[in-house]
N, C-alpha and C positions, 0 to 999 in steps of 0.2 A: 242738624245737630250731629256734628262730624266726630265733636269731640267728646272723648269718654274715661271715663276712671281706668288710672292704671297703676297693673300693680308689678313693683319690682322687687324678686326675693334675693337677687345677684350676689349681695352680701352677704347674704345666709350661707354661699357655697365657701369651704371650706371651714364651717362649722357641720353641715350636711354637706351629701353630694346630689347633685342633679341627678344621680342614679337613683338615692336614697327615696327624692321626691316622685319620679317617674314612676318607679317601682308601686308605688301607692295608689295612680292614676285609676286601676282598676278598681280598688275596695272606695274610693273617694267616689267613683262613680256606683257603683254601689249603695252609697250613701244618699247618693243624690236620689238616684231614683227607689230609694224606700222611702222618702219625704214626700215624692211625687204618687208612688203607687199607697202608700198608707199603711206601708207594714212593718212600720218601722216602733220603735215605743212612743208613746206619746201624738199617737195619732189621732185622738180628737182634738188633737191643737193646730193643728195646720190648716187654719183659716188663711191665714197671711201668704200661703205661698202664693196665690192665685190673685190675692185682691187689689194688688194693683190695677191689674189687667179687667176685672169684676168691676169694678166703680161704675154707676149708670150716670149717664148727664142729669138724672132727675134729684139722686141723692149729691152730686155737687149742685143743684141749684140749691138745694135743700141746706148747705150747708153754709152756702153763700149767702144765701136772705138774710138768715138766722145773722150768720158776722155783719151785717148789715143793720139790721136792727140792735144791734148790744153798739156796734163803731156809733150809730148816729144817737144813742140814748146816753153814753155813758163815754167817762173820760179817764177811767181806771176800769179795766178784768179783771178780778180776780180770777186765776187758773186754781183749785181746789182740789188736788188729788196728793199720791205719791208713787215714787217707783213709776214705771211704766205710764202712768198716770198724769206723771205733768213731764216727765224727761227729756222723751222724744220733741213735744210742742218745745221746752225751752230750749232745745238743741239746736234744732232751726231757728225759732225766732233769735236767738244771741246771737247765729252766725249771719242772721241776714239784715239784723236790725244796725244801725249807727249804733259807733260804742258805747253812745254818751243819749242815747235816745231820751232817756228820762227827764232831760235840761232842756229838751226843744221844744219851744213858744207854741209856733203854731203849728200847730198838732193835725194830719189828718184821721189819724189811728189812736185811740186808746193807751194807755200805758197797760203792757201785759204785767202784772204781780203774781206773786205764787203762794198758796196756803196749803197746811194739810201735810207738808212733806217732812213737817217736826212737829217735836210738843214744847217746843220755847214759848215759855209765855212771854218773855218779853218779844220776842218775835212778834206772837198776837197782839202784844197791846201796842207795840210802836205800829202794826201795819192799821191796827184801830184810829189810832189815831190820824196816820196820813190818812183815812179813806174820810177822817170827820168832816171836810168841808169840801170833798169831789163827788162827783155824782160818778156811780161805779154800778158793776153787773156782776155777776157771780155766773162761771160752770162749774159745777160741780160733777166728777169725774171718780166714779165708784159703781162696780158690779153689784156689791152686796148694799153698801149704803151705811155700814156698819164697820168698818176699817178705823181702826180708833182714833188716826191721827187726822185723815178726812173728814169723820163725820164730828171729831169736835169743834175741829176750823167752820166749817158748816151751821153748824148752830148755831154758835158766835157772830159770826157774818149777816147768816140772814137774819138774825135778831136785831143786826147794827143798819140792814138794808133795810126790812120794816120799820125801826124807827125812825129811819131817815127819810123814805118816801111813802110811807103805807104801806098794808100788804098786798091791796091790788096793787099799787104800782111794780111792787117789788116780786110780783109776780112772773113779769111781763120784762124781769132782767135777770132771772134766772133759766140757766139753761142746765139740764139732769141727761146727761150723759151714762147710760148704766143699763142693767139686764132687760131684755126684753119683756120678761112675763115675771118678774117676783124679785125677789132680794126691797130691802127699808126702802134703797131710794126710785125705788120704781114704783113704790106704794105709795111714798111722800107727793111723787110728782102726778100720778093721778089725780090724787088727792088734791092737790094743789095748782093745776092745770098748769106746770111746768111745760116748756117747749122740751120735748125727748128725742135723742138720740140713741142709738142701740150700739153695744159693745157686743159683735160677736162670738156666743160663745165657745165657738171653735178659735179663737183667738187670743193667747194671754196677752197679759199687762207690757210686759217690756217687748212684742211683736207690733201692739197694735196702735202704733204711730202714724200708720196710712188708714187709718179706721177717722170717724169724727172726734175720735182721743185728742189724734193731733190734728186733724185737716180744721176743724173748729177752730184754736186758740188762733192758729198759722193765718186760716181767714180771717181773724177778728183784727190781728196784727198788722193786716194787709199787703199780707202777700199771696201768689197766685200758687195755689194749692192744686191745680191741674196741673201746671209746668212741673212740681215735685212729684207726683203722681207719675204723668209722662216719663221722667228720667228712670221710676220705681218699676215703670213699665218695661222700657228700654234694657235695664239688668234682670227684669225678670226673666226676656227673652234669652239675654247672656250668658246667663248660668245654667241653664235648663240641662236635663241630662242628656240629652242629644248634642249641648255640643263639645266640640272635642276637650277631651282636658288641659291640653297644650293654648286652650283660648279661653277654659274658665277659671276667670279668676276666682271665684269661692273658694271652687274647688281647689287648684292650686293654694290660696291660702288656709283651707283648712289641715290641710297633708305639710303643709311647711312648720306650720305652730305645733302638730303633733309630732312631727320629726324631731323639732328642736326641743320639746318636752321629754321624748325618750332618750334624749342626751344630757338630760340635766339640768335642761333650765325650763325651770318650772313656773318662773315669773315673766308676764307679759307686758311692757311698761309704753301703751299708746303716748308718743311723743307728736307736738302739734307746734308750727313754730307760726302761729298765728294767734293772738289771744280771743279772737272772735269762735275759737275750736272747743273751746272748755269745756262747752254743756254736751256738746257732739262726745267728747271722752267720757263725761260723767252717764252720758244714756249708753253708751259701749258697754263701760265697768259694768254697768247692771246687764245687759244683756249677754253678755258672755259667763261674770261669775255669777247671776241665779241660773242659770243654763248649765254649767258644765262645772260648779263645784261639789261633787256628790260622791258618795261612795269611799270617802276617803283620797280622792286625786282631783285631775282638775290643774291647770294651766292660773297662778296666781295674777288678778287685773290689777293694774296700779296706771296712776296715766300722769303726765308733765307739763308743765305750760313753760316752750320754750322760747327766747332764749333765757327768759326766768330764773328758771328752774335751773339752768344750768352754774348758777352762784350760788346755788342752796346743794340737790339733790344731783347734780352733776358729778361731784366729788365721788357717792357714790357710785352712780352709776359705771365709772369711768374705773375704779380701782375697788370696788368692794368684792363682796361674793360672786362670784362667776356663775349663777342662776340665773341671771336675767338675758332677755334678750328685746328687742323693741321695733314696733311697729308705728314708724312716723307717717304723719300726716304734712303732705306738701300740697300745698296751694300755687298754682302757675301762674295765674298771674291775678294782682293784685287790683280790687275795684274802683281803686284812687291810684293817684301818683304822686307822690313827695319828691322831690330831688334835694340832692346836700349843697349848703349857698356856700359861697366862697368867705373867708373870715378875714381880715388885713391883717391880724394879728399871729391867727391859728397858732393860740396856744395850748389849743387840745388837740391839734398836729392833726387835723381830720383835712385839710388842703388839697390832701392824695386824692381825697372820695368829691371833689368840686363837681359836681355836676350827675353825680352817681344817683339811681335811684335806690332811696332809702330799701326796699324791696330787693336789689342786687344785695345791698350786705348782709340782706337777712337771709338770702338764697347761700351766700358764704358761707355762711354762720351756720345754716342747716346742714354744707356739703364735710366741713372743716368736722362737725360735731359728728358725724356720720363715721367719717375716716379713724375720728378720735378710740369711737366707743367700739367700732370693729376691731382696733389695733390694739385696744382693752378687753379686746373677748369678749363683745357685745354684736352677735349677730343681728342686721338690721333688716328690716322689712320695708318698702318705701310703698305707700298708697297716695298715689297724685290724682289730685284733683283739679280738672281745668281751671274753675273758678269757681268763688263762691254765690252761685245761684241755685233757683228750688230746683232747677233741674237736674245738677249733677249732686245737691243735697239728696234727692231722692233717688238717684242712681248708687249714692255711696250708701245710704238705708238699708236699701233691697241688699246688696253686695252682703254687708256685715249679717243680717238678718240670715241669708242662703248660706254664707260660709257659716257660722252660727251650727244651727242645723246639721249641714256636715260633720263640722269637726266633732258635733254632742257625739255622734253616732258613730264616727271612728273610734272616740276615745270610751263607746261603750255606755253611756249613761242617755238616761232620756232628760231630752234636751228643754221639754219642754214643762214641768214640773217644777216646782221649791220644797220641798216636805221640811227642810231647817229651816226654813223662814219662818214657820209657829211655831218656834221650841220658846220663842223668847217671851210671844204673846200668849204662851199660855203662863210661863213665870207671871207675866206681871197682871192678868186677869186673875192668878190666885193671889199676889199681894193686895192688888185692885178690892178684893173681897166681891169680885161679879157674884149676881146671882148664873146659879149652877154649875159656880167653882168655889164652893163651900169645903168639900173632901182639899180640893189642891190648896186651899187657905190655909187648913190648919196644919197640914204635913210640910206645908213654905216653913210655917211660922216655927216652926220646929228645928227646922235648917239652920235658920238665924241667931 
């Protein structure tokens, strides 16, 4: 395993200076090892830095059987969480699955689905529907058990799975991923001789993709969740504070994004020019903006799908407000090969590209848009990825997770917290009329 995530800020110079960045190297190191020694804020959450490396062969068999049992029972998953919750799992399975996975006959793996991460009911009731005539399993993916958008998919579900095969059967296709000793759904699954998994509670939501959060759905999917593990492994060693900073990339990207924020640009726009990258940006956006938007600052996530995006939000990116700057995702080489056929007509004048593979124009198109958006005052970041497999998935994980962490701690806030993320659920638990938001009910209803 020669090859590894790399990361180049080249672009960034002349927005910053290599001095700018270097100068940093000691407080970034600094950082690192307050994550490492615990004395940093948010120090009962640093489960993840170590659990790569922590994983026993017992708890992968363990997690292996389990996807074993739900792959041979069932021909639909539902994944049942939110945030943190199902991100990570869909981030990898999208990049690793076929694009069109859902349309393929002979199946050896399950269709992974997702519930729990809205409250659309029509959501609910069309995925009710497709689950009517498939024989399907449920994890259900909650600390507390009680997350309102979770535990109502939840309900719903298993009421649709006991009528569909019993509740013994339907016993023995749910899997309760969640606290060890209390919170509803650790009580539900006692209760119910659920198969359990534990969520570390030194470990939040948007960290704990290398926990059975993600290593479960990843297994049910059928892919090999030690190989992503191994690469998770391989950057743990990389970043570690012992080594130089001139070789960690966390580190170096945590001190590049804070440099370019104390210049002004305050929005960070992950660009991907693979559409297999989506869900990889969407578990990014959550782990960087519930991590580092606090206190009034914070580095703005926004992400792209290109070359897309570049017929919509390109325009901006290219000529608007000079705040942004962007961190792309390149992929080297590609798991297929397309080449361009020759046309006897070529009256869409593509003749030139005869024999080209589809993957070079898209490497253009990435180098071209790069040149573009530098030359527009958009300093770029480039994070290359050999290929798309669990191992360098789980190498680019660890990487963001460790710079993550860093940069919380340069820019001063604990990284590992959300105290905004209940402003909203308390609003709508006093619209809700919850019992024991009675007082917050009637001082809403007065608002209104």
């Amino acid at each position: 395993m020669d090859k590894v995530i790399r990361l180049d800020v080249s672009k960034t110079l002349g927005f910053i200076s290599q001095e700018n960045i270097n100068s940093n190297a000691a407080l970034a190191k600094q950082c690192n090892e307050a994550l490492h020694n615990g004395s940093g804020k948010g120090n009962d959450f640093l489960g993840w830095l170590k659990l790569p490396s922590s994983i026993t062969d017992a708890e992968f068999k363990d997690i292996e059987a389990t996807a074993k049992t739900l792959r041979d029972k069932c021909e639909v998953v539902v994944v049942v969480g939110i945030g943190g919750s199902y991100l990570g799992a869909r981030a990898v399975i999208d990049a690793l699955n076929s694009s069109f996975d859902w349309l393929e006959r002979d199946r050896k793996n399950p269709v992974i689905v997702y519930a729990g991460n809205n409250i659309g009911e029509d959501y609910i009731a069309e995925l009710i529907a497709y689950l009517g005539d498939k024989s399907f399993g449920i994890i259900n993916i909650s600390k507390s058990g009680t997350t309102t958008e979770p535990a109502l998919a939840f309900r719903i579900l298993k009421r649709e799975l006991e009528n569909q095969v019993g509740k013994q059967e339907a016993k023995s296709r749910i899997v309760a991923i969640t606290d060890a000793a209390r919170g509803a759904l650790h009580t539900l699954a006692k209760k119910e001789g659920y198969k359990m998994f534990v969520i570390p509670d030194n470990v939040g939501g948007r960290y704990s993709v290398l926990t059975p959060v993600g290593l479960l759905p990843i297994a049910v999917a059928g892919f090999n969740i030690r190989q992503l593990v191994a690469g998770a492994v391989y950057m743990e060693e990389q970043t570690a504070p012992n080594v130089a900073f001139d070789k960690n990339i966390s580190e170096i990207y945590a001190v590049t994004r804070n440099e370019l924020y104390k210049k002004g640009k305050k929005i960070e726009i992950l660009a991907n020019f693979s559409p297999k990258l989506h869900f990889i940006a969407e578990w990014w956006k959550q782990l960087y903006g519930e991590s580092e938007g606090k206190e009034h600052k914070g580095i703005f996530n926004a992400a792209v799908d290109f070359t897309t995006d570049l017929h919509s939000m390109g325009q901006w990116i290219q000529e608007g407000e000079r705040s942004i700057f962007e961190t792309v995702l390149s992929v080297v080489e590609p798991n297929n090969k397309v080449v361009v056929p020759a046309d006897e007509e070529d009256l869409d004048g593509l003749n030139f590209l005869i024999d080209k593979r589809v993957d070079y124009v898209n490497k253009m198109a990435e180098l071209g848009t790069q040149l573009a958006h530098v030359d527009g005052g958009v300093p770029n970041i480039k994070v290359e990825i050999p290929q798309l497999t669990e191992y360098y998935l789980g190498q680019l994980i660890y990487f963001f997770e460790k710079a993550c962490g860093i940069s919380g701690y340069i820019l001063g806030v604990n990284p590992f917290d959300q105290p905004g993320v209940e402003a909203y659920k308390k609003n709508m638990f006093a619209l809700l009329n919850k019992p024991g938001f009675e007082k917050e009910h009637e001082a809403i209803k007065k608002r209104l």
